[in-house]
MIVEX-711510 format. One line per 3 residues: their letters; for each residue x, y, z of C-alpha. Coordinates in steps of 0.2 Angstrom, whole numbers, plus 5000, padded with zeros to 4 digits. Layout:
<nodes>
a = X Y Z; ...;
</nodes>
This chain:
<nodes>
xxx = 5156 5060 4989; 5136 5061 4999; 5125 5050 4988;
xxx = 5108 5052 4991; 5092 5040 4987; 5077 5045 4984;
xxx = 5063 5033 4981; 5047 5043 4976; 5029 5038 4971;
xxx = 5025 5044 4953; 5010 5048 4946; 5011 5038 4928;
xxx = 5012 5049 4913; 5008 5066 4925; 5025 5072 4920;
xxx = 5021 5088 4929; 5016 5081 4947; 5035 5068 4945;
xxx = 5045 5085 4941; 5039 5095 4955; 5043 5081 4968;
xxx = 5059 5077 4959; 5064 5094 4959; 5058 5095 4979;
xxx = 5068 5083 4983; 5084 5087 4974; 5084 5104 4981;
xxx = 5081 5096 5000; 5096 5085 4994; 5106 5100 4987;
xxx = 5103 5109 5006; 5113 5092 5013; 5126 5098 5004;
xxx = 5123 5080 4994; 5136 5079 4976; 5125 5066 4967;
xxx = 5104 5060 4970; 5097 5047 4962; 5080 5042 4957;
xxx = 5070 5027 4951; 5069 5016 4935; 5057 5028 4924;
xxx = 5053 5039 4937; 5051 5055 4926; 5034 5045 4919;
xxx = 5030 5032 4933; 5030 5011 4929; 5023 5004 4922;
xxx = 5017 5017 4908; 5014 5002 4894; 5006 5008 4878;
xxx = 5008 5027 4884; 5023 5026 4878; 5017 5026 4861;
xxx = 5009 5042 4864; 5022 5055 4856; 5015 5069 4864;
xxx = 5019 5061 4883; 5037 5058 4875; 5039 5074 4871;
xxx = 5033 5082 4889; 5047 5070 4896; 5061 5077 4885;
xxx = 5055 5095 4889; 5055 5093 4908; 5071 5085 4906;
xxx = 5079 5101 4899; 5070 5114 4905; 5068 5108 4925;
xxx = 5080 5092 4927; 5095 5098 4921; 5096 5117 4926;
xxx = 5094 5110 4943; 5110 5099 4943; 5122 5111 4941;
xxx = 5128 5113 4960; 5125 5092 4961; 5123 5078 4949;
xxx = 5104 5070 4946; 5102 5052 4941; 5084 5048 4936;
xxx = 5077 5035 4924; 5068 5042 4910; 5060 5033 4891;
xxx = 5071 5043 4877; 5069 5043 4862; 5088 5041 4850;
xxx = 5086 5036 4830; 5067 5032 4830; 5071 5019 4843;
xxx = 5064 5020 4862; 5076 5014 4878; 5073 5015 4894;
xxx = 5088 5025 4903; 5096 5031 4918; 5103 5049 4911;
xxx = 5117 5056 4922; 5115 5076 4922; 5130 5086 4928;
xxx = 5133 5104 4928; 5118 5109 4919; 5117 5096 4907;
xxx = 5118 5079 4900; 5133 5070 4906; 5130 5052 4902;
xxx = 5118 5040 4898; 5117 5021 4901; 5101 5013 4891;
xxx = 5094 4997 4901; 5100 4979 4893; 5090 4968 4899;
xxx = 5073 4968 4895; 5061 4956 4905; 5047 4952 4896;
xxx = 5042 4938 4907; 5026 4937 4924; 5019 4956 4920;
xxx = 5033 4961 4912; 5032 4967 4894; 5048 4981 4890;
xxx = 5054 4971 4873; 5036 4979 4867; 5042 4995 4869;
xxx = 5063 4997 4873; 5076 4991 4864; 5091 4985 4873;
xxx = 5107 4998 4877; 5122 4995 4863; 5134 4995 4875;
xxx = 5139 4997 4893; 5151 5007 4899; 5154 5017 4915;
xxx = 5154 5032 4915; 5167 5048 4924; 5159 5057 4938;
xxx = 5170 5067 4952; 5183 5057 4948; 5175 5038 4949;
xxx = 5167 5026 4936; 5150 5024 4939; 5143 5007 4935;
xxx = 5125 5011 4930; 5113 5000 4928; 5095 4998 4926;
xxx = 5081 4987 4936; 5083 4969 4927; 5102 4971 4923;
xxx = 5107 4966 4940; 5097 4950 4940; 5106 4939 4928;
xxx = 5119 4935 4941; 5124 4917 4935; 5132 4911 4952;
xxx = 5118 4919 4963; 5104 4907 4950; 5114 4894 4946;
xxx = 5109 4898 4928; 5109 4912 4916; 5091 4921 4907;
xxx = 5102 4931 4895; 5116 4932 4888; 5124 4947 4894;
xxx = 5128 4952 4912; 5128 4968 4914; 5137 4970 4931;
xxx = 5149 4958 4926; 5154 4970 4911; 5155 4985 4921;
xxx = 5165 4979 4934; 5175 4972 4922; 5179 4988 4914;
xxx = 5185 4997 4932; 5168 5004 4938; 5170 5010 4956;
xxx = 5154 5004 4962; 5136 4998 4954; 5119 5009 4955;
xxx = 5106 5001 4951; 5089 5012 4947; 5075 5002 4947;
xxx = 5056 4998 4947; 5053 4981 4955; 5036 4976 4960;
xxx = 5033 4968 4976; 5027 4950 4980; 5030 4942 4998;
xxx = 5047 4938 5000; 5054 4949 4987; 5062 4962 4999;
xxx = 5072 4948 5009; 5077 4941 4989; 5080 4956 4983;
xxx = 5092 4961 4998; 5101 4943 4996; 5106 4944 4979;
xxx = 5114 4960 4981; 5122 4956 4995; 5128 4940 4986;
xxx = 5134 4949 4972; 5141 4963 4981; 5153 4951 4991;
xxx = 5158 4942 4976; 5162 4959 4968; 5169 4965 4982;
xxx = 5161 4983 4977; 5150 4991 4985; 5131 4992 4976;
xxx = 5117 5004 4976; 5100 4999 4974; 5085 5015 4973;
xxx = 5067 5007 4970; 5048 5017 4965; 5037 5014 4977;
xxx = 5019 5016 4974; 5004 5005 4968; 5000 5008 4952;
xxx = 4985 4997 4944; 4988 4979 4950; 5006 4982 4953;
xxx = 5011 4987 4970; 5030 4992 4973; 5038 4993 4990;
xxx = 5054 5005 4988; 5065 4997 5001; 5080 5005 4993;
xxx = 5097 5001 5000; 5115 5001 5002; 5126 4987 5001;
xxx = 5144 4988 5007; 5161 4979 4997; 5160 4964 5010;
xxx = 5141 4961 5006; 5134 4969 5022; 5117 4981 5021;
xxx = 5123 4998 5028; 5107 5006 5026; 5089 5002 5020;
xxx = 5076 5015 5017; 5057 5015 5023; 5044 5001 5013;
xxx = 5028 5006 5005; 5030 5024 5007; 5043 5038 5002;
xxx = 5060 5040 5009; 5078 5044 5007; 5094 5040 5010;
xxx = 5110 5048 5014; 5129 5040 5011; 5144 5045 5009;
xxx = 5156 5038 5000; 5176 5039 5002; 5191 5027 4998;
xxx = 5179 5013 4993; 5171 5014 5008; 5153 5015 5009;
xxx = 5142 5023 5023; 5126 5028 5030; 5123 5046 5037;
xxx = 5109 5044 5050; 5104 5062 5054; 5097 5065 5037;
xxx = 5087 5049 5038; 5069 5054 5029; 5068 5069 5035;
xxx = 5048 5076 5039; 5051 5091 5028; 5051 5081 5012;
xxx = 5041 5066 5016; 5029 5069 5033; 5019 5051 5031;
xxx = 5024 5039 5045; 5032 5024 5034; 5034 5005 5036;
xxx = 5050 4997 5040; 5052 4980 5034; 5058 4967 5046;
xxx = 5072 4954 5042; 5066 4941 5038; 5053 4948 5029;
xxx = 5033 4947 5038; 5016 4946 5036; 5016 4962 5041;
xxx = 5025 4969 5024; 5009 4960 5016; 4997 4971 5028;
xxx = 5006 4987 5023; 5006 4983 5003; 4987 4980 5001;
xxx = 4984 4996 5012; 4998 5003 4999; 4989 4996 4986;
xxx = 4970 5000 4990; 4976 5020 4995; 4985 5023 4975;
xxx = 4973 5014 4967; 4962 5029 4975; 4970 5042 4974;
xxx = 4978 5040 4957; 4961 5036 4950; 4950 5050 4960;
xxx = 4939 5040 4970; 4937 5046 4989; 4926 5034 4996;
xxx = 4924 5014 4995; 4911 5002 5000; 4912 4986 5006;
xxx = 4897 4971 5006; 4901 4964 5022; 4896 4944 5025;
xxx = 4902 4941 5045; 4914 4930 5036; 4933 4933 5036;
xxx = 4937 4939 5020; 4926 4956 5020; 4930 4959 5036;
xxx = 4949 4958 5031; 4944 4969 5019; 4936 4983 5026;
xxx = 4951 4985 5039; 4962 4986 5024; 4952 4998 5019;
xxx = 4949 5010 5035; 4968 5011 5036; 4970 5015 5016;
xxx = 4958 5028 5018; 4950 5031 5032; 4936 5026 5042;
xxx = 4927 5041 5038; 4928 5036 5019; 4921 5018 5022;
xxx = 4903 5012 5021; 4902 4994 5025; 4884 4986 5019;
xxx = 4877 4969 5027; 4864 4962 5014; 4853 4947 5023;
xxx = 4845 4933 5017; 4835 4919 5026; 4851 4910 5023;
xxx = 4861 4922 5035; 4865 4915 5051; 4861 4926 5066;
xxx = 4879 4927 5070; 4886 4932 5054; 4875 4948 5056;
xxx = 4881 4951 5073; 4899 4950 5067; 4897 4960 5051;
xxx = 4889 4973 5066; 4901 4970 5078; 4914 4973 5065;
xxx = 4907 4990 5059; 4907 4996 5076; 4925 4990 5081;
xxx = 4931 5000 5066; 4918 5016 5067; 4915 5015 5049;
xxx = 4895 5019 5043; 4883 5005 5042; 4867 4998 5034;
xxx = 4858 4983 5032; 4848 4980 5017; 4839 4964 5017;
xxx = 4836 4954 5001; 4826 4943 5006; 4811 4949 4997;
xxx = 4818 4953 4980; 4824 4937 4984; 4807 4926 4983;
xxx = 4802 4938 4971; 4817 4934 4958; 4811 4915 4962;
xxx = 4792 4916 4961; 4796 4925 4944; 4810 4911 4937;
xxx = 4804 4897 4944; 4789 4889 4929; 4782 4879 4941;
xxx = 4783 4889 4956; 4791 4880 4965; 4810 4884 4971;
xxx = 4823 4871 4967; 4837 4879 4979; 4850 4874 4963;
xxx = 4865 4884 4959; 4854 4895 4948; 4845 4902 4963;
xxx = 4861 4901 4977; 4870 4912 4962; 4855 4923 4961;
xxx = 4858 4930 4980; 4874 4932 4974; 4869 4943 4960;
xxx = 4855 4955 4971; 4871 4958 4983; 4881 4964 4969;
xxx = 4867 4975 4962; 4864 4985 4978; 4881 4987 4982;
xxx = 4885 4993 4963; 4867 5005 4965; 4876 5014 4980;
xxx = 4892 5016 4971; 4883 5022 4956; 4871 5034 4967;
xxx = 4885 5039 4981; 4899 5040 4972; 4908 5025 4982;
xxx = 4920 5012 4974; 4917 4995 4975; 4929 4985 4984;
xxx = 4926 4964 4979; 4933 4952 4993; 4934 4936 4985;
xxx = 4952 4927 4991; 4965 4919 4978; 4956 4902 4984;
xxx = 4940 4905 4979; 4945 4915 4963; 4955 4900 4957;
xxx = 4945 4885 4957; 4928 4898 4952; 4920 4898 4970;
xxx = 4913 4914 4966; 4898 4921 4957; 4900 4930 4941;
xxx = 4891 4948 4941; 4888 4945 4960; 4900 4943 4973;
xxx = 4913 4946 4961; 4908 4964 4958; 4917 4978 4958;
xxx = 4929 4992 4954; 4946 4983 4964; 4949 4966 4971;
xxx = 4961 4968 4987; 4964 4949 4992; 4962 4941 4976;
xxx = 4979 4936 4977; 4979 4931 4994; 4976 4914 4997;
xxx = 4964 4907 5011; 4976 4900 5024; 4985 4919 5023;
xxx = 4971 4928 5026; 4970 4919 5043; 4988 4924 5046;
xxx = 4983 4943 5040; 4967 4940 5051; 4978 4937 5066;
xxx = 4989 4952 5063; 4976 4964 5060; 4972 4957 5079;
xxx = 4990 4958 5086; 4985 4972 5097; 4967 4970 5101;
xxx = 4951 4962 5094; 4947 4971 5079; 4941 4957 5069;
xxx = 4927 4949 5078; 4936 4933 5086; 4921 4921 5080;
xxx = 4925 4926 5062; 4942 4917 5067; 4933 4900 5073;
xxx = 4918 4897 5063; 4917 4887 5045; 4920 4896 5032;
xxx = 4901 4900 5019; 4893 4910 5007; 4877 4906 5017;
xxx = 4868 4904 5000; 4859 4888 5003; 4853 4880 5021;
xxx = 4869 4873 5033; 4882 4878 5019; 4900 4878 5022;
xxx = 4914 4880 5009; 4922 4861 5013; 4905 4854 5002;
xxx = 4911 4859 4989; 4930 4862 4994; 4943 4854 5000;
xxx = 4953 4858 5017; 4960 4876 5013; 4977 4869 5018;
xxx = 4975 4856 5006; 4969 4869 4991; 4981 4882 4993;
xxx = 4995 4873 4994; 4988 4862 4975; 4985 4879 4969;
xxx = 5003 4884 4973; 5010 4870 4964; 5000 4873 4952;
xxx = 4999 4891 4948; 5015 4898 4954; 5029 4884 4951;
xxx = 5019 4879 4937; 5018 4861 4940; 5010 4848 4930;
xxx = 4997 4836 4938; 5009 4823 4938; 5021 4830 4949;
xxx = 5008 4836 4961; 5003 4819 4964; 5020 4814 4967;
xxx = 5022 4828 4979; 5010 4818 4991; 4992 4824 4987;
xxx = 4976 4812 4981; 4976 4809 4962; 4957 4813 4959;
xxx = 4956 4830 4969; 4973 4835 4960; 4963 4834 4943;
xxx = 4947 4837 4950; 4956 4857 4956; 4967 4858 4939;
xxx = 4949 4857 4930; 4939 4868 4941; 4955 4880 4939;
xxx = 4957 4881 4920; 4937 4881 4917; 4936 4895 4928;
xxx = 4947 4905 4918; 4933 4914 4911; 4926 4922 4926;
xxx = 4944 4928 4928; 4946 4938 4914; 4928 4947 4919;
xxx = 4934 4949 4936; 4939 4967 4943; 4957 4971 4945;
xxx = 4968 4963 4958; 4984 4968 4969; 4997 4955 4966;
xxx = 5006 4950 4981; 5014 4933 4977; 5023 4927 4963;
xxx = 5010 4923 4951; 4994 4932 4951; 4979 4931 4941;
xxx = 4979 4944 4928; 4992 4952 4918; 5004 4941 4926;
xxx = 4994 4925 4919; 4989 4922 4900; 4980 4909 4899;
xxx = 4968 4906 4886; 4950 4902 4890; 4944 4889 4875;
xxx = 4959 4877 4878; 4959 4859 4883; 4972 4849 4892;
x = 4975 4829 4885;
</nodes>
């Protein structure tokens, strides 16, 4: 048997742009000679779809393109693809196996996460059973996205009471497929790869894993599908934050990878990312750009602007954003106060010209004293938080005018740090249409800073070097009102990611005040937050949809 893999980047709920590049790519696989194809969790309508799905219209475009395009075309081969259907009035989330022109099988996904940004047992309800199913001769152990991670040796625990694999394998299936839509966070493709690598030794079967790739709102997924052989060995890994395919064939339990039809420029011509092992901070680099470029071209912007301070974090992310789109397609805008040091401006220049993308300066100085001589009674200034915030706020005016004016979308470049504890202004620097490091902490954005200059300086190295400030107040750097960014981040992680109480980050070694002093600047914060523009996640917990808390709350 040839298998092939096809990870593709949906468009969600434009069932008519998913059909053609299924239908595309099962007709380049049928060319191959290939007996089976598979496609992604959902692929039909894109992940997540959330409260789409409610929409029976959408439901019903699925079920017609299923009939009327899907299963004509697998009469010569079989096509698995992940599809919402609808059976009794109830909604599940299924990998549909057609054959020979029509529905052979269906297996309805199990588990149902409803953890992080996860929300299915809203909409699915789980399969009724599991069972392999009969095609070419072997039992296919079908699965969907969270079925294979309940894998009770692999976590040393169980989250549900059924395991899927564990049922299948247990009922004769050949070899597991899992069709999925697993969003990305740093680390994941390495984890990913061991658990099924654990389990597939453990099995002794060989597992098939095919992953969406695509960002689609916060979400970013990284594809990264792959093979993994009976003695727990990866025989072939497609391409990371871009489309691919894979081609194995498959013959007396035995697994391999077919080379020469390796993502072949016909179907998908884009250069793509191959992931390292271990996994590095270059896979963070290509899921922001991954991220920034959907988020554009599934919402119908061209164009993107970015306020550039000198400091690290714009400059970070205007490189982001000349590879996501384009240098041609950025405009990066230096806004000056009295408060800007010389050689910020010269770095925000130096910056713009390393990268080719237009420039301008717009200096605020003079709305500046005029916003003071107007607020302050007593005419004179007070140089408080007030007026600090209010630089802030003329910044995010201007840059929100041009977007309004030119059409631009307004990228905000405040870091995880900063958002966390609040070191940001509401309605100023926190403007804008998508935040693209706001789940980056700090310290990484040195390490992405040094990447992005791997090759040559396209980061000014100063930025690299000097104190981090918003240079809204004389001699201001972040450590007034911060503590070492080493220190921060790694309270924040504790705290935010492994959900640790204070009690247990003090006992981990860190100073008893600033432990409570940063919980408290983190939950009072939470209402800038939920006003704040939409973020790409990249680590394990992001601000967001990943995060409910609630902002009138109070902690004994």
């Amino acid at each position: 048997m040839r298998i092939a893999l096809v990870q593709i980047n949906p468009i969600i709920a434009n069932i008519k742009y998913n059909t053609a590049r299924i239908l595309r790519a099962i007709d380049f696989a049928g060319r191959l000679k290939a007996d089976l194809v598979i496609f992604p969790e959902l692929a039909i309508i894109g992940y997540p779809p959330r409260d789409l799905l409610w929409r029976q219209d959408l439901l019903e475009q699925v079920e017609t393109a299923l009939k009327k395009d899907i299963a004509p075309k697998s009469i010569k081969l079989g096509v698995l693809i992940g599809a919402p259907i609808v059976d009794s009035g109830n909604l599940y989330n299924a990998a549909l196996l057609f054959s020979e022109g029509k529905l052979l099988g269906r297996q309805d996904k199990t588990l149902l996460p409803d953890y992080d940004v996860f929300e299915e047992n809203r909409y699915f309800k789980p399969a009724l059973k599991r069972e392999p199913l009969l095609f070419k001769g072997l039992k296919l152990g079908l699965t969907v996205c969270e079925d294979i991670w309940n894998d009770k040796d692999y976590w040393n625990r169980r989250n549900y009471p059924v395991d899927p694999v564990e049922e299948l394998i247990a009922q004769g299936a050949d070899f597991i497929i899992n069709i999925s839509a697993s969003p990305y966070h740093y680390g994941k493709i390495d984890l990913r790869s061991d658990m099924l690598q654990k389990m597939a030794g453990k099995y002794h079967k060989n597992f098939i894993y095919v992953n969406q790739v695509g960002g689609n709102d916060e979400l970013i997924f990284d594809g990264s599908s792959l093979a993994v052989d009976s003695k727990g060995e990866i025989i072939g890994r497609a391409g990371s934050f871009g489309e691919d395919m894979l081609f194995f064939g498959y013959q007396d339990n035995i697994l391999y990878l077919e080379n020469w039809v390796r993502a072949k420029e016909e179907l998908f011509p884009e250069k793509i990312y191959r992931a390292p092992s271990p996994e590095d901070i270059g896979c963070l680099y290509h899921a922001l750009i991954l991220g920034v470029k959907d988020y554009l071209r599934k919402t119908g912007f061209k164009r993107v602007l970015v306020g550039l301070s000198g400091g690290i974090d714009s400059s970070v992310v205007a490189v982001l954003a000349v590879a996501a789109c384009g240098k041609e397609n950025v405009l990066g805008v230096a806004m000056p106060s009295k408060y800007s040091s010389p050689g910020s401006l010269a770095d925000a220049r130096q910056l713009a010209l390393n990268l080719g993308i237009a420039y301008r300066e717009i200096p605020i100085q003079s709305i500046f004293d005029e916003c003071l001589a107007t607020l302050n009674k007593e005419g004179t200034p007070l140089i408080d938080l007030a007026e600090e915030n209010i630089q802030a706020r003329i910044r995010g005016n201007i840059l929100m005018f041009i977007s309004n004016r030119e059409g631009y979308l307004t990228l905000s470049t405040g870091n995880k740090s900063e958002l966390a504890v609040g070191y940001c202004t509401l309605y100023g620097d926190m403007c804008g249409g998508l935040a693209v490091i706001s789940d980056v902490p700090k310290t990484m954005v040195y390490v992405l800073t040094r990447y992005i200059n791997r090759e040559r300086e396209i980061i000014p190295a100063q930025v690299l070097v000097k104190p981090p400030s918003a240079e809204l107040r004389p001699d201001q750097t972040d450590q007034d009102s911060l503590p070492p960014y080493e220190i921060l981040d790694a309270i924040l992680h504790l705290y935010i990611e492994e959900n640790k109480p204070a009690a247990e980050i003090i006992a981990a070694g860190y100073d008893a005040a600033l432990v409570r002093e940063i919980i408290q600047k983190i939950d009072r914060a939470e209402y800038k937050r939920r006003q704040a523009a939409l973020g790409l996640k990249v680590t394990t917990k992001a601000f967001g949809i990943g995060r409910r808390i609630p902002i009138a709350w109070q902690q004994q």
